[in-house]
C-alpha positions in Angstrom: -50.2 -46.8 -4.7 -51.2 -43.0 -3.2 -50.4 -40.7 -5.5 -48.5 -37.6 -4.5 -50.7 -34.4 -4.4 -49.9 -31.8 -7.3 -48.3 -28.8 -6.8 -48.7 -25.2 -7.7 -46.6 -22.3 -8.3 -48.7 -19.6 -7.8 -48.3 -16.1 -9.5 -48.5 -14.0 -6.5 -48.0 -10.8 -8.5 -51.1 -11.2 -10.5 -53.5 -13.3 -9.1 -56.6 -10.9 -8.3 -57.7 -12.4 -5.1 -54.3 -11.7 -3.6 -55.5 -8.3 -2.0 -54.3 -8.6 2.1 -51.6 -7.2 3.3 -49.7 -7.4 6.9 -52.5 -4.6 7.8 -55.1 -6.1 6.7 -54.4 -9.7 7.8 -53.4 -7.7 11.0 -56.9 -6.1 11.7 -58.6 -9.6 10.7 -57.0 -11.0 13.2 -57.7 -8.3 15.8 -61.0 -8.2 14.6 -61.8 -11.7 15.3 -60.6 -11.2 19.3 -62.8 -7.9 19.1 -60.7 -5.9 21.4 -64.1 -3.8 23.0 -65.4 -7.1 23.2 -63.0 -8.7 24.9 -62.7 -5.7 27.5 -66.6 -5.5 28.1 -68.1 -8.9 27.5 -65.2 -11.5 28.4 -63.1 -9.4 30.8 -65.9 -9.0 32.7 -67.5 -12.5 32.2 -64.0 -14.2 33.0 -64.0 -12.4 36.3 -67.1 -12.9 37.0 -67.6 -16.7 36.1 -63.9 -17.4 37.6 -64.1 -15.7 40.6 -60.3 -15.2 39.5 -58.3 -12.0 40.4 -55.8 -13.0 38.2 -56.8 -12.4 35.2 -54.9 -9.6 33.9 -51.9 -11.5 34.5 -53.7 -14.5 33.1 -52.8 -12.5 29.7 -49.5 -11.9 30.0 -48.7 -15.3 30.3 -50.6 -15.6 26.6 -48.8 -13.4 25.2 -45.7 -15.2 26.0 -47.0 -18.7 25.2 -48.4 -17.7 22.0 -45.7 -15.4 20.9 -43.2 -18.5 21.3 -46.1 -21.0 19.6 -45.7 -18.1 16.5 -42.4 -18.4 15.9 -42.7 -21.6 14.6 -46.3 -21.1 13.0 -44.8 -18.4 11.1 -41.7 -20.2 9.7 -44.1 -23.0 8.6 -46.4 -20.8 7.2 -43.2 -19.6 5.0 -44.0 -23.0 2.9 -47.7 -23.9 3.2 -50.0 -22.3 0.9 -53.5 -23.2 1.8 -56.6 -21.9 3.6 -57.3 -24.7 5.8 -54.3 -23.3 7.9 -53.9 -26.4 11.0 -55.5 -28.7 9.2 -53.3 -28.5 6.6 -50.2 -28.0 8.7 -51.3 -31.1 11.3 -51.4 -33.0 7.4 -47.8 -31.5 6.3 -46.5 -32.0 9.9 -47.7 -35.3 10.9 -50.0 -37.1 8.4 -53.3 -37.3 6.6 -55.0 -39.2 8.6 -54.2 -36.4 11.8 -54.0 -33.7 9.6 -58.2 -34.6 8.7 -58.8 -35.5 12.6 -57.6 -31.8 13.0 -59.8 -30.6 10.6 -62.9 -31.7 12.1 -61.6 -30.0 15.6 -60.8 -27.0 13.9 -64.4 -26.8 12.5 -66.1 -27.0 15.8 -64.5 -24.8 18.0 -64.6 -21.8 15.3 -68.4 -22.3 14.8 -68.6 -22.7 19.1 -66.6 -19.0 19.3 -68.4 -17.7 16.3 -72.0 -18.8 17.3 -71.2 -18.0 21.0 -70.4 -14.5 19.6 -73.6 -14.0 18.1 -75.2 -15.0 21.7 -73.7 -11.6 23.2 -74.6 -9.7 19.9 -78.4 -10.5 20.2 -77.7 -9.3 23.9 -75.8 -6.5 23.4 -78.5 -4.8 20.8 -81.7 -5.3 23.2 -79.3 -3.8 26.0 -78.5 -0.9 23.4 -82.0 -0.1 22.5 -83.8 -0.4 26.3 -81.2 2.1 27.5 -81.2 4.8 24.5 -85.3 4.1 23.8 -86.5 1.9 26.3 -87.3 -0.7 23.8 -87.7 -4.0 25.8 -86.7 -6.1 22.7 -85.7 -10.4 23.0 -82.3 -10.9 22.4 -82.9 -13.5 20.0 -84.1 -11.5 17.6 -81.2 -9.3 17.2 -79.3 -12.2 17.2 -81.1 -13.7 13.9 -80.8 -10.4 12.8 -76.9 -10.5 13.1 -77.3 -14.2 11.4 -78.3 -12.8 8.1 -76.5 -9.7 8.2 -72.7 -11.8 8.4 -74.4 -14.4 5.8 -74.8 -11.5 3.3 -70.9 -10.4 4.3 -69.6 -13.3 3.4 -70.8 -14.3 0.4 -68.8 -11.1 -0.8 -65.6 -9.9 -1.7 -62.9 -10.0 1.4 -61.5 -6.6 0.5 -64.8 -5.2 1.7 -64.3 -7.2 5.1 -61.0 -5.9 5.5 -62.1 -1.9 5.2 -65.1 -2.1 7.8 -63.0 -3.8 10.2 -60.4 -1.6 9.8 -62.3 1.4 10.8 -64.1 -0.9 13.3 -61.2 -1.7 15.4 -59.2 1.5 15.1 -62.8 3.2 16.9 -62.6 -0.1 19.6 -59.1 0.8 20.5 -60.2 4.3 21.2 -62.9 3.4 23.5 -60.7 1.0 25.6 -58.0 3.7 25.9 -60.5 6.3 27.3 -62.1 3.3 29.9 -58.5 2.9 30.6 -57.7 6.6 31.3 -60.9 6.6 33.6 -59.7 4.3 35.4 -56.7 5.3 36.6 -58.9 8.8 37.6 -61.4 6.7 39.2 -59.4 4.3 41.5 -61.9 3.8 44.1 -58.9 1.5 46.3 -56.0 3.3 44.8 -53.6 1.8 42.4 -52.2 -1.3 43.2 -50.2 -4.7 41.4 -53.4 -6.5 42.5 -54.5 -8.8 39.4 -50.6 -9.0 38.6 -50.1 -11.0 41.3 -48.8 -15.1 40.9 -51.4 -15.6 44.2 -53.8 -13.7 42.5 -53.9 -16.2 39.6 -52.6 -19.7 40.9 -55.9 -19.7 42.5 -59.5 -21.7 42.1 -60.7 -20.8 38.9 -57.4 -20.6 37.2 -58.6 -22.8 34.1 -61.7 -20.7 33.7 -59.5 -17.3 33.7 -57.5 -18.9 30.9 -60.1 -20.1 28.9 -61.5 -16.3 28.7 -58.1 -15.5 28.0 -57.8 -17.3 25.2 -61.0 -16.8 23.4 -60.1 -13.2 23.4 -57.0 -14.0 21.8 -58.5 -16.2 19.1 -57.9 -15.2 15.9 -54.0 -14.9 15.5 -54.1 -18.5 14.3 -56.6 -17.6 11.4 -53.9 -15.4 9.6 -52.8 -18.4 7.2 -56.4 -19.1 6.3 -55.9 -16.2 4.4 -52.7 -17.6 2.6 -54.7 -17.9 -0.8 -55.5 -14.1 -0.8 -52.4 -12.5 1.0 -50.1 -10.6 -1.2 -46.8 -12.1 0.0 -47.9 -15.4 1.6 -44.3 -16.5 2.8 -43.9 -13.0 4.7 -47.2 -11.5 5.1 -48.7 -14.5 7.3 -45.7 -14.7 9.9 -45.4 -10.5 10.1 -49.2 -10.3 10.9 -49.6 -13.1 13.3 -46.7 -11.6 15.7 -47.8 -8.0 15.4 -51.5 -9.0 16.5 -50.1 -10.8 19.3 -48.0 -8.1 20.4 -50.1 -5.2 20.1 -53.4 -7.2 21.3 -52.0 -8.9 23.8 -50.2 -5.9 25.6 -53.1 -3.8 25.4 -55.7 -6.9 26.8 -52.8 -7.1 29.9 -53.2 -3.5 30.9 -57.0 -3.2 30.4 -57.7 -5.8 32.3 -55.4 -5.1 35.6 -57.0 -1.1 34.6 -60.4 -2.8 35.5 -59.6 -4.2 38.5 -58.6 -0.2 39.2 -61.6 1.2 38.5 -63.6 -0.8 40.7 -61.4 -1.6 43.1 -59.6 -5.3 43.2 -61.7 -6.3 46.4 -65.1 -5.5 44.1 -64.1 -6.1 40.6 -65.7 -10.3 41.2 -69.0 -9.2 42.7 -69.8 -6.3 40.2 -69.1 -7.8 37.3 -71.0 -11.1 38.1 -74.2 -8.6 38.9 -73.4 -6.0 35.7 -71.5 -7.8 33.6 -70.9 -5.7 30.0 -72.6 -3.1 31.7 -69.3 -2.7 34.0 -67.3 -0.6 31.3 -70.1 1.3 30.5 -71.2 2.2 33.8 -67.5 3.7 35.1 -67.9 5.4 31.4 -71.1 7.2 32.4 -70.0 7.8 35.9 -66.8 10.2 34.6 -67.5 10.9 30.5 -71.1 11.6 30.2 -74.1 10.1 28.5 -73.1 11.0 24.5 -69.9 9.0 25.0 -71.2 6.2 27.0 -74.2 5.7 24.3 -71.6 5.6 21.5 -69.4 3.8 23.2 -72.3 1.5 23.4 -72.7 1.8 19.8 -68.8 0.5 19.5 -69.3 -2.2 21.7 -72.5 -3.7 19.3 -69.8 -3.0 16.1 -67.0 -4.9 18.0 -69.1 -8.1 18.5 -70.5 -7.8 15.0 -66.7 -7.5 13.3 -65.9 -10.7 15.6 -68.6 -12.4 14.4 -67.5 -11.9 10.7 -64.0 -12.8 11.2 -64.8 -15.7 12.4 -67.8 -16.2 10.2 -64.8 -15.4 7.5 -62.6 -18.5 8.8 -65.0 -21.0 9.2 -66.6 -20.4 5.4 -63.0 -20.8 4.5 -62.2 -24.4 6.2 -65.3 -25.5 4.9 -64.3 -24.7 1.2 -60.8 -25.8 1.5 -62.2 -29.3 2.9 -64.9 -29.6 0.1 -62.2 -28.6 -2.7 -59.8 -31.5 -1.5 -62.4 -34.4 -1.0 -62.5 -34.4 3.0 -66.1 -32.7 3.1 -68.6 -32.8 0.2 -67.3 -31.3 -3.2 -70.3 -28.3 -3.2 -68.6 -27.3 0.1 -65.9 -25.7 -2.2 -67.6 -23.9 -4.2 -66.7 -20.2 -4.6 -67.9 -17.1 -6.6 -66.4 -16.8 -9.8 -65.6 -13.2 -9.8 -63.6 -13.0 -6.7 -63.3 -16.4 -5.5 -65.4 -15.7 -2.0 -66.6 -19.2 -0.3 -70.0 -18.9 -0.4 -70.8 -22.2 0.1 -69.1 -22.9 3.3 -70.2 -19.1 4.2 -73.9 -20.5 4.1 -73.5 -23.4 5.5 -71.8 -21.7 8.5 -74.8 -19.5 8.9 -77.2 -22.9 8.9 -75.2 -24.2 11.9 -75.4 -20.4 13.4 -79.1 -20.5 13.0 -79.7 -24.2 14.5 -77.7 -23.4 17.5 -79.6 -20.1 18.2 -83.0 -21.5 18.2 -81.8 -24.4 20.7 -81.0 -21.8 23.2 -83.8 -20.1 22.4 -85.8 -22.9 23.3 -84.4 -22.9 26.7 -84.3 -19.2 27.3 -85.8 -18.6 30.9 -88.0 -15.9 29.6 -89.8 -18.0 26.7 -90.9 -20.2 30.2 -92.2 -17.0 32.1 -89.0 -15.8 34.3 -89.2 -12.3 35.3 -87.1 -9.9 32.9 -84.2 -9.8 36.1 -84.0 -13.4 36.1 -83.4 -13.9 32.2 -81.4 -10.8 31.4 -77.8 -12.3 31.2 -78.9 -15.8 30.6 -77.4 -15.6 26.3 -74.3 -13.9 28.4 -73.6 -17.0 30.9 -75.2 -19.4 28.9 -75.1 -19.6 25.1 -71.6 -16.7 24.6 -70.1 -18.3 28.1 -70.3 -22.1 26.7 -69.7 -21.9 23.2 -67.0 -19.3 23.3 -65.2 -20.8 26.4 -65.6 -24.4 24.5 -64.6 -23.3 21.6 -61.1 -21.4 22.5 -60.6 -24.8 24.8 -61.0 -26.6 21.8 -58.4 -24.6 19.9 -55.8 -24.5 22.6 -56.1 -28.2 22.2 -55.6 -27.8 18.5 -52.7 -25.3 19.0 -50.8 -28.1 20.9 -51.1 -30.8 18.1 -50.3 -27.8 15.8 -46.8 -27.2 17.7 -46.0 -31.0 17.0 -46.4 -31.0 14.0 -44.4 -28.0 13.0 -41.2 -29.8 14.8 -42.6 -32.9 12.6 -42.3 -30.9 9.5 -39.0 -29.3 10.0 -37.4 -32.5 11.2 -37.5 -34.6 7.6 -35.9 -31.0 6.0 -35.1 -28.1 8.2 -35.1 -26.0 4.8 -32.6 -23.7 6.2 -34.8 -22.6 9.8 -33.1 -22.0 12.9 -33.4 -24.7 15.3 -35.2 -22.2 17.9 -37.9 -21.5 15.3 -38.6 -25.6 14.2 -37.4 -27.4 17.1 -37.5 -25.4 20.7 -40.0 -22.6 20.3 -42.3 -25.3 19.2 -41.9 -27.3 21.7 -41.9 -25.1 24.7 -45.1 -24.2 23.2 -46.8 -27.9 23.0 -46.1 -28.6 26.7 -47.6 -25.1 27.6 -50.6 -25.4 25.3 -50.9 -28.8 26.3 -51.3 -27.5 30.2 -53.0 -25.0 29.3 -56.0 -27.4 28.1 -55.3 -29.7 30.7 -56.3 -26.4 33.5 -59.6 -25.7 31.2 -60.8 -29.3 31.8 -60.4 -29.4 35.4 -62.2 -26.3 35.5 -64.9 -27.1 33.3 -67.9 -27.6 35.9 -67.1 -24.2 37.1 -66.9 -22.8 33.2 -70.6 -24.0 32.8 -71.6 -22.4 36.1 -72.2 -26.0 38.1 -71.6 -24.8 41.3 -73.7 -25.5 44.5 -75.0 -23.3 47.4 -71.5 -24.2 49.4 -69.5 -22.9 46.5 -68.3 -27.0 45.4 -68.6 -27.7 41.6 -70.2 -30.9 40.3 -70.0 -32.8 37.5 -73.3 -33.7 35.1 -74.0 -34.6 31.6 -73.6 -31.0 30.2 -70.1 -31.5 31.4 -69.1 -34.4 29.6 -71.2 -33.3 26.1 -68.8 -30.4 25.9 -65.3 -32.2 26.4 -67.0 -34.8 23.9 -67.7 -32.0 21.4 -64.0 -31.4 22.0 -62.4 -34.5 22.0 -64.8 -36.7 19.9 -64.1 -34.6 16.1 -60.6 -35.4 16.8 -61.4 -39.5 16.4 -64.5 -39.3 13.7 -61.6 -37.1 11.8 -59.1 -40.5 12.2 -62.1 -43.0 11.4 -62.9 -41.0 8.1 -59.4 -40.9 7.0 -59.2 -44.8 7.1 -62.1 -44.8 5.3 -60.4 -42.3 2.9 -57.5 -44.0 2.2 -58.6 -47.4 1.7 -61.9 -46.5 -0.5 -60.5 -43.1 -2.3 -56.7 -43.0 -2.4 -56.5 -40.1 -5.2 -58.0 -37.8 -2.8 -56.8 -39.3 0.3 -53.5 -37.6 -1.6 -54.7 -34.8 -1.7 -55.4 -33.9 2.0 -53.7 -31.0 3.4 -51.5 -30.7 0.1 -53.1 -28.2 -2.0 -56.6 -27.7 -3.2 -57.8 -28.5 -6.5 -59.4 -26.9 -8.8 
């Protein structure tokens, strides 16, 4: 007979690790999506790797899907207390069994977005230091550099986290406003709804602009990893979620359509497939000066570095959560006893971070004697442009199972929720996530850049390795739950219902 999993009634009033507040979770969340980030690296790669006009409205539609997917996320997060956040929601929602075949997905796409991040990091340093020095530096080595760096952050306390990407994002915010103002000066074409446009998006390359839409957005559905260490779990979780959805998504909507403006819509494809990042920077040095462009430089290196700890942040946390309830290895739990950081999972994230790097770096055009032209974006549409692209595929995936199960959790007690919130919102938003994935797999040969000299995509093993790797966690999840259940029922019970001590 399964044992049912204990419960706890946590003192939220005086438990010390309870530090984050709607703010704080807030800027986490916005943090992890990077807003310079997402303007300079995946604006400019989703244009430029979709071919896509569309994709400022592309956002829009984001906002709407997942401001409908958090209405339900937050009234279930009104009754689940834990830090493995879907995977313990797919276990409350549906079962076990599902809830530890989510688990596994969930733990592969936020190491593919977090790794991928640290592809445009390496990048974006070497870029930094040939235009302010001339230092011709290999972006790998910034890259291991920002590695160790995270892996020191988050063995530590989370407060710390919380106040550098506080400052951190307020100073992004301000460079994307003043890009944004340029533009409208700059209008090379004029101003025009091009970009907003239905045609503009219901195009080729639709599934590509959404799956740089979504990685941008990732990181609202990491605010109930933080349940154990908000101050008001049953409020502060649902309040944060929908403000960084709001406020993120707006802003991504307008900065995007403002960089169609500033290049003009019948240029904005071709120059950011030949600048990429260095798009934003260029209109900035064009109309602000060189002091402003350099730090705005600075910001953009800072923005990718604050991503890559949030998400660094997240996965350290699944990886305890799993170890402390018996789905991964116990040690995988363990945590600092003086403010309760993950440090396990935090260095075992950093091992996967490093493996992954030197793979690429194995492959990197200019270890095999390209010229310096040839292999200058290849961590941008290689390593950043798989990895991140996979991963938020991977997610939207997860998202979808997510939105069933909250109607599954709701329907054995509604516990006083409005049907919109546990029955309609939910649903409306597992058909659209659903599609949503659907559009990123049909796209997938042009997300990897498989295209031939006549502009026709084609399929090849790389393509298939990276629906596997999304796709193929959700069934070794299921085959290690039966294996669970029948050979250790005691923590079988304990999946998804509460970590022990």
């Amino acid at each position: 007979m399964i044992q049912q999993a204990p419960t706890h009634d946590v003192d939220t009033a005086h438990d010390p690790r309870r530090r984050l507040g709607v703010i704080s979770i807030a800027l986490m969340i916005i943090a992890a999506s990077a807003p310079l980030t997402a303007v300079g690296g995946g604006f400019t790669t989703s244009f430029a790797v979709s071919g896509n006009l569309g994709v400022p409205l592309s956002f829009f539609i984001l906002v709407a899907v997942f401001l409908v997917f958090a209405l339900g996320y937050a009234a279930m997060s009104r009754f689940i207390d834990n830090a493995g956040a879907f995977y313990a929601y797919v276990a409350q929602g549906l079962s076990r069994s599902l809830g530890i075949g989510a688990s596994m997905v969930a733990l592969v796409a936020y190491n593919l977005m977090q790794i991928g991040i640290n592809a445009m990091f390496g990048f974006s340093v070497a870029d930094l230091l040939l235009s302010l020095f001339g230092w011709q530096t290999p972006w790998w080595i910034w890259s291991l550099v920002g590695v160790a760096i995270v892996g020191m952050l988050g063995v530590n306390r989370i407060d710390l986290s919380a106040k550098v990407l506080g400052v951190v994002v307020a100073l992004e915010f301000l460079v994307v406003i003043v890009f944004d103002v340029v533009a409208l000066i700059a209008q090379p074409e004029g101003v025009s709804a091009r970009g907003l446009l239905v045609d503009d998006l219901f195009a080729p390359g639709i599934g590509v602009a959404f799956a740089f839409g979504v990685a941008a957005f990732m990181g609202f559905e990491s605010a109930a990893i933080y349940s154990r260490e908000a101050k008001d779990p049953k409020r502060t979780i649902g309040r944060a979620t929908m403000l960084a959805i709001a406020v993120a998504g707006t802003f991504y909507g307008l900065s995007a359509w403002l960089m169609t403006v500033a290049v003009g819509p019948s240029s904005v494809v071709g120059v950011a497939a030949e600048q990429g990042p260095g798009l934003v920077f260029g209109v900035l040095a064009e109309h602000t000066g060189a002091i402003f462009t350099d730090l705005a430089n600075v910001m953009f290196v800072t923005s990718i570095f604050a991503a890559m700890l949030s998400f660094h942040n997240a996965v350290a946390r699944y990886f305890s959560t799993l170890g402390c309830e018996g789905v991964l290895p116990g040690w995988l739990g363990a945590q600092r006893a003086l403010h309760g950081a993950p440090w396990a999972g935090s260095m075992t994230q950093s091992a996967l971070g490093l493996l992954v790097l030197l793979v690429f770096v194995a492959f990197d055009p200019a270890m095999r004697g390209a010229s310096a032209e040839e292999a200058a974006l290849y961590p941008v549409l290689t390593m950043f442009t798989w990895l991140t692209s996979s991963g938020a595929a991977g997610l939207t995936f997860l998202m979808s199972i997510v939105a069933v199960a909250i109607i599954g959790y709701f329907a054995r007690d509604s516990r006083g929720v409005g049907v919109v919130q546990r029955l309609v919102a939910p649903a409306i938003a597992a058909v659209s996530l659903a599609a949503l994935f659907v559009l990123m797999l049909v796209n997938f040969d042009l997300l990897l850049g498989q295209v031939d000299e006549t502009g026709q995509t084609y399929t090849t093993g790389l393509t298939w390795f990276f629906i596997l790797l999304l796709v193929l966690p959700l069934l070794v999840g299921l085959a290690w739950a039966a294996v669970m259940r029948r050979g250790a029922p005691e923590r079988y019970a304990l999946v998804g219902h509460g970590e022990h001590d």
